[in-house]
C-alpha positions as a printed Julia matrix, in Angstrom:
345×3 Matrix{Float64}:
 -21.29   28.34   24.65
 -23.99   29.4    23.0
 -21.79   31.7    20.7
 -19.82   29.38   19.83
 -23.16   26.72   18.74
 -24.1    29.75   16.62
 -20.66   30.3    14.82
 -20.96   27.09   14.59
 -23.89   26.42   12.04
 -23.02   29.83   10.38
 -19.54   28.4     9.4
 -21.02   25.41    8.6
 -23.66   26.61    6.77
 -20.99   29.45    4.83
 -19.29   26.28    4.09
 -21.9    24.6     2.48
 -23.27   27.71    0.29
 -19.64   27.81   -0.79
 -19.19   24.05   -2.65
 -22.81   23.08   -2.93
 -23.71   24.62   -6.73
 -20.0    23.56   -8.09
 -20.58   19.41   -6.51
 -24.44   19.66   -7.61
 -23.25   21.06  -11.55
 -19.78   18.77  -11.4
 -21.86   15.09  -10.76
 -24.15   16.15  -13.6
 -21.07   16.52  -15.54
 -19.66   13.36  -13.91
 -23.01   11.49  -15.11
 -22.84   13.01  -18.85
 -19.15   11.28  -19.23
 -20.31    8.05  -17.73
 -22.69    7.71  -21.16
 -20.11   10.06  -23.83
 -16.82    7.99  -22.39
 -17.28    4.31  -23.8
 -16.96    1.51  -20.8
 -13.46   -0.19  -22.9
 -12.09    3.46  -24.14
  -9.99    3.74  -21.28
  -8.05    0.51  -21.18
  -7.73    0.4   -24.78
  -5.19    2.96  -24.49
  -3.32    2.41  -21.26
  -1.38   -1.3   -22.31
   2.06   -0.26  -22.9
   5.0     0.72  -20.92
   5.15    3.78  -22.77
   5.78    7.8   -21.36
   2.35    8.15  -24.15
   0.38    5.48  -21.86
   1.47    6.9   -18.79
  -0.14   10.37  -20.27
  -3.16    9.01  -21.31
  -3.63    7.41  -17.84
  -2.97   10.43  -16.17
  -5.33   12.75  -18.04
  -7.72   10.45  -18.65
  -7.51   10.27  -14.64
  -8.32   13.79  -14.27
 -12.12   14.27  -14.83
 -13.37   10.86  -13.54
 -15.81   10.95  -10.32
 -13.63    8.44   -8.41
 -12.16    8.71   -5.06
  -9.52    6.83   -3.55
 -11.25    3.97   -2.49
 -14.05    3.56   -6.08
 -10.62    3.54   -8.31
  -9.17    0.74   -6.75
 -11.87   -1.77   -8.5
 -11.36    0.7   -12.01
  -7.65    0.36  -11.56
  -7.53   -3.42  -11.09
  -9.43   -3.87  -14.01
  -7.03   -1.76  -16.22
  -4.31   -3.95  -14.72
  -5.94   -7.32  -15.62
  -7.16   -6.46  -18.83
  -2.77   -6.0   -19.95
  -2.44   -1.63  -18.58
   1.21   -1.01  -17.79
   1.57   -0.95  -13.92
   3.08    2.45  -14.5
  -0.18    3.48  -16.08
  -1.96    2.01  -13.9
   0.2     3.68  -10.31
  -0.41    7.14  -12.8
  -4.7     6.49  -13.13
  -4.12    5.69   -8.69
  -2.8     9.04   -8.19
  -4.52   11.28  -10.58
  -8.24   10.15  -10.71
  -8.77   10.31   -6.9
  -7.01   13.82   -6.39
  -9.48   15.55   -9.25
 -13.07   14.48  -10.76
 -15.18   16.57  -12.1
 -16.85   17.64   -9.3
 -13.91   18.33   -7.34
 -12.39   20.57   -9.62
 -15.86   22.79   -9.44
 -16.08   23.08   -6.17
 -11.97   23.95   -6.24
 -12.97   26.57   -7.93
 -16.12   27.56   -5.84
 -13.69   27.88   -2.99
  -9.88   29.02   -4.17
 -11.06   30.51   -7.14
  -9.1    29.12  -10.96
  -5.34   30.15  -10.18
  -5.84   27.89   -7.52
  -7.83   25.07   -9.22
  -5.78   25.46  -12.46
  -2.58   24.64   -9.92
  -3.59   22.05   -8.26
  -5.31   19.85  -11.44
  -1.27   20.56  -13.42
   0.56   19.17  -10.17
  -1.48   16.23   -9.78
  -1.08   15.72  -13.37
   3.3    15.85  -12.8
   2.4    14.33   -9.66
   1.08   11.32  -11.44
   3.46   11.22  -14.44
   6.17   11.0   -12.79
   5.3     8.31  -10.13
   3.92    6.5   -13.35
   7.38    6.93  -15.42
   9.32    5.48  -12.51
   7.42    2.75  -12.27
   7.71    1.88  -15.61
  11.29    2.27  -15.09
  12.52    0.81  -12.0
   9.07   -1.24  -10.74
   9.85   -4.05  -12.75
   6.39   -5.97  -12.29
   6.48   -9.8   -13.23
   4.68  -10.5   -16.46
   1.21  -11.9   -15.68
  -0.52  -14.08  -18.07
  -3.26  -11.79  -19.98
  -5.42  -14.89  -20.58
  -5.88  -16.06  -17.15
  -7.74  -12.18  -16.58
 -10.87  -11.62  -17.85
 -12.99   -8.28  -17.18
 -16.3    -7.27  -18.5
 -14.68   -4.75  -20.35
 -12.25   -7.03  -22.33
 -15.53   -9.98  -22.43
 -18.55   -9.48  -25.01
 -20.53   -8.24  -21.96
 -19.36   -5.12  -23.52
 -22.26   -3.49  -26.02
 -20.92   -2.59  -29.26
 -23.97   -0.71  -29.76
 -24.24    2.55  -29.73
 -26.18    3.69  -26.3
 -28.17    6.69  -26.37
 -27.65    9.62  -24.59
 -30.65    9.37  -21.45
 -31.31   12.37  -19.01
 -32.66    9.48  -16.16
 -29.5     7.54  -16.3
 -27.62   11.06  -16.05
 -29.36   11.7   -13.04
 -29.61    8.62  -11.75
 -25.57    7.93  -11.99
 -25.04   11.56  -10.5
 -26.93   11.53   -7.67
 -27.36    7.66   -6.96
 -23.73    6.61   -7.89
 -21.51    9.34   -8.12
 -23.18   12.4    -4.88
 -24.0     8.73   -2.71
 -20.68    7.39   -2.95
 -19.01   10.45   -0.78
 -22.17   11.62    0.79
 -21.14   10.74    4.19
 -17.56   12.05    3.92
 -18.91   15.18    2.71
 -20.92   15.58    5.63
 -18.76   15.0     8.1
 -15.88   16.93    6.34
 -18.05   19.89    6.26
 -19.06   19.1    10.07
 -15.27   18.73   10.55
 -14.52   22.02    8.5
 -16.94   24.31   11.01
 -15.49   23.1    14.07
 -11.8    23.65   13.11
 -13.13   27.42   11.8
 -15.0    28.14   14.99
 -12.56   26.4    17.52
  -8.8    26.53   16.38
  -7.22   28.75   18.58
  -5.59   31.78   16.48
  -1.88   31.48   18.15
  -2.23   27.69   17.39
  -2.15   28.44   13.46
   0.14   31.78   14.33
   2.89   28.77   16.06
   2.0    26.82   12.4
   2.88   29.52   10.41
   6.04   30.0    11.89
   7.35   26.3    11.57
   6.03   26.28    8.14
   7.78   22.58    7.6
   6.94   21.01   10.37
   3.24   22.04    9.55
   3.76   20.56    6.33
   5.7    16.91    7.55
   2.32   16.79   10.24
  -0.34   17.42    7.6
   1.06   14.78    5.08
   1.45   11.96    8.01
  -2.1    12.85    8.71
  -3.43   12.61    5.39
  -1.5     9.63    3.94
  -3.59    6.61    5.85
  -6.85    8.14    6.54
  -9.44    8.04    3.83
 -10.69   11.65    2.82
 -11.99   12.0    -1.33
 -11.04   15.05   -2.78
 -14.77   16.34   -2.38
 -14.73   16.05    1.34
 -11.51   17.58    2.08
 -12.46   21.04    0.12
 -14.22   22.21    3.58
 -11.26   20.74    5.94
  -9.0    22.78    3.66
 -10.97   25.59    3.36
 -11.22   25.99    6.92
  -7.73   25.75    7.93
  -6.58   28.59    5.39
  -9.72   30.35    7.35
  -8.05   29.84   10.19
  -4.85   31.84    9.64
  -2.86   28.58    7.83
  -0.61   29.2     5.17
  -2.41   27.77    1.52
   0.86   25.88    0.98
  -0.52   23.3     4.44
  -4.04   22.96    2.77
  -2.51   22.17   -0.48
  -1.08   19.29    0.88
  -3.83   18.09    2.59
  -5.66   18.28   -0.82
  -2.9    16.7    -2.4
  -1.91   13.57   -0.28
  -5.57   12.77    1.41
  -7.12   11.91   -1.71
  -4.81   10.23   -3.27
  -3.76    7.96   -0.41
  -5.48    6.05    2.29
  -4.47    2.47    4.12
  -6.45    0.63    1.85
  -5.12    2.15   -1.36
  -1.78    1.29   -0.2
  -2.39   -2.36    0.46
  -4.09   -2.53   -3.31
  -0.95   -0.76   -4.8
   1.89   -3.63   -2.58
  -0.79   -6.63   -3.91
  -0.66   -5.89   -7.38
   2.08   -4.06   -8.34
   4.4    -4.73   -5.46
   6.89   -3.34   -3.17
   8.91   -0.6    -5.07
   5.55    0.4    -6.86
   4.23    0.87   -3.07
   7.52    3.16   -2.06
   7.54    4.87   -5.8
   4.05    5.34   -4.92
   4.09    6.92   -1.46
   7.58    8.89   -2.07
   6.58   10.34   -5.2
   3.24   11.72   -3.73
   4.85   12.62   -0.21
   7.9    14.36   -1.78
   6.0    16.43   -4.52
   3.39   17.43   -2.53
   5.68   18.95   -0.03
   7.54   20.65   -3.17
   4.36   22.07   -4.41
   2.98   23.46   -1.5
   5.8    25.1    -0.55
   6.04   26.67   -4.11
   2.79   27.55   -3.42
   3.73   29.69   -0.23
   7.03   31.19   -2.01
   5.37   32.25   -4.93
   1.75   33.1    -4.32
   1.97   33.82   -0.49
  -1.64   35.7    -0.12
  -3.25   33.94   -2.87
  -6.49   32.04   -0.72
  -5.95   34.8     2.46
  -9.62   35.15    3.62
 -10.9    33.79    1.02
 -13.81   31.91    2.59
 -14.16   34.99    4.81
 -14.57   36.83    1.75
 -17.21   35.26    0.01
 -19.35   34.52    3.15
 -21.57   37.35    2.63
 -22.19   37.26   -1.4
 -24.39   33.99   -1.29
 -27.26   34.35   -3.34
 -31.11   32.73   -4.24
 -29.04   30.38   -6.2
 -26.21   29.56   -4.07
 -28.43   28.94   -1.25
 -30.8    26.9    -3.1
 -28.07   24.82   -4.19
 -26.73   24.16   -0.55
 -30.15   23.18    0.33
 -30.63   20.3    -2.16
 -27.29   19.58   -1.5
 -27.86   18.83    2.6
 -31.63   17.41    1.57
 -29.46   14.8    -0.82
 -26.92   13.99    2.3
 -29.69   13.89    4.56
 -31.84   10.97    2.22
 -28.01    8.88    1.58
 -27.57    9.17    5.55
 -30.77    8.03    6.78
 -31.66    5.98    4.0
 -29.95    2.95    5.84
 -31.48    3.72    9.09
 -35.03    3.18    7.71
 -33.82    0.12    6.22
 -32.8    -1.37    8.95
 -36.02   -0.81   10.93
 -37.91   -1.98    8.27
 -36.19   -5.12    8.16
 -36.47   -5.48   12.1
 -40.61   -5.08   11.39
 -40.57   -7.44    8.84
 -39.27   -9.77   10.68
């Protein structure tokens, strides 16, 4: 038992050295947009039912530090303020699989073949849900008047902000790293025990019923909420466990950009056949891709984790601390609050 305890925190702590510089430099990042990117840029752009808007919606997606659950707000407000539903269903699906700080620690962990692969599917992935929704979805008109946002109001400045190093830092770490702190934590909790317990002929049996792996994967990861930060480690540690890269993909794929709650959003505002363009579109494609993946670059993440587990340097590990010290404040934080309050009163 006690082996297994040790493996344990080493795994978890390999995991951690892995991701922790790429999320710490990709939030910054995250935080420098949130000032550059002006709050009504976005939805200025998005309002027709044209392939161009669809685009737009879809890049524009791609670097934004929001997971499934912080875009539904972002993509409700696009709606109301006149966006196309199908580039609104496009921003759903893109923003949530990538971010800046996902695509970092992508490449912290898979390396840029990898990253550079799965930021272009989630693009098509996105497009074309967003193109067939423009297409067949046929949303009733709503009446643009009876919506009002801040970013369509005059609580919108006009002037020009200036660029401020405390609001980077304080949108990074107190918006952006807070928001999936938890998740984080317990997907790299989640990624150690699946690399120290999964029995080898367990992923061997996988392996061999490639598409069954993949059908059981996506029903997993279509209703459960997992960002695209969090389920780096999960990934990571299945393809350490002897699973093809094609499986992970998918997990990376579907989890973020689905989850129970997303679903329900997507059948309230933009209805049924937006829902089932919604859920086919990402279910079908990211079975196509991760199989592609398998066919055509078979040995591409083999031990990769296993690889890099002993090159972790001053920086790396300096990194991973600040990273646990920032999960550590965001998960007790709410514990001292509460017994605080209890004294108080």
């Amino acid at each position: 038992m006690t082996q297994y305890i040790n493996e344990f925190f080493i795994n978890f702590w390999t995991l951690t050295n892995d991701m922790a510089i790429y999320i710490l430099i990709g939030v910054l990042i995250a935080g420098a947009l949130k000032q550059i990117i002006p709050d009504d840029f976005i939805s200025k752009h998005l309002g027709s039912n044209s392939f161009g808007s669809v685009i737009k919606s879809s890049l524009f997606g791609i670097p934004l530090p929001l997971c499934s659950c912080s875009v539904i707000p972002f993509a409700t407000s696009l709606k109301k303020e006149g966006a196309s539903s199908g580039s609104v269903l496009s921003f759903l699906i893109s923003t949530p699989i990538t971010g800046a700080d996902s695509i970092l620690a992508t490449y912290g962990f898979f390396g840029w073949i990898f990253t550079i692969y799965r930021v272009i599917t989630s693009l098509i992935i996105a497009i074309v849900a967003g193109v067939l929704q423009n297409l067949f979805g046929q949303v009733p008109d709503e009446k643009q008047e009876e919506y009002k946002s801040c970013c369509s109001d005059n609580c919108s400045s006009k002037e020009k902000r200036k660029f401020s190093i405390k609001k980077l830092f304080d949108y990074a770490i107190f918006d952006i790293f807070k928001d999936f702190a938890k998740p984080l934590f317990y997907g790299l909790i989640l990624g150690a025990i699946i690399t120290t317990f999964i029995p080898s002929n367990i992923s061997d049996f996988l392996n061999e019923n490639l598409f069954l792996t993949y059908l059981l994967i996506l029903l997993f990861s279509m209703p459960i909420y997992i960002c695209a930060t969090a389920s780096l480690p999960i990934a990571a540690s299945l393809i350490a466990s002897g699973l093809s890269g094609g499986a992970a993909f998918i997990l990376l794929s579907a989890g973020p950009a689905t989850n129970s709650v997303t679903m329900g959003v997507v059948l309230k505002t933009l209805g049924k056949r937006a829902l089932i363009i919604y859920l086919s579109v990402i279910g079908i494609f990211s079975l196509i891709f991760g199989y592609m993946l398998d066919i055509f670059f078979p040995t591409l993440l083999e031990g990769q984790l296993i690889e890099h587990a002993e090159e972790f340097g001053l920086l790396e590990q300096a990194s991973a601390v600040i990273m646990l010290s920032l999960m550590a404040y965001f998960l007790l934080l709410p514990l001292f609050k509460k017994e605080k309050g209890c004294e108080i009163e």
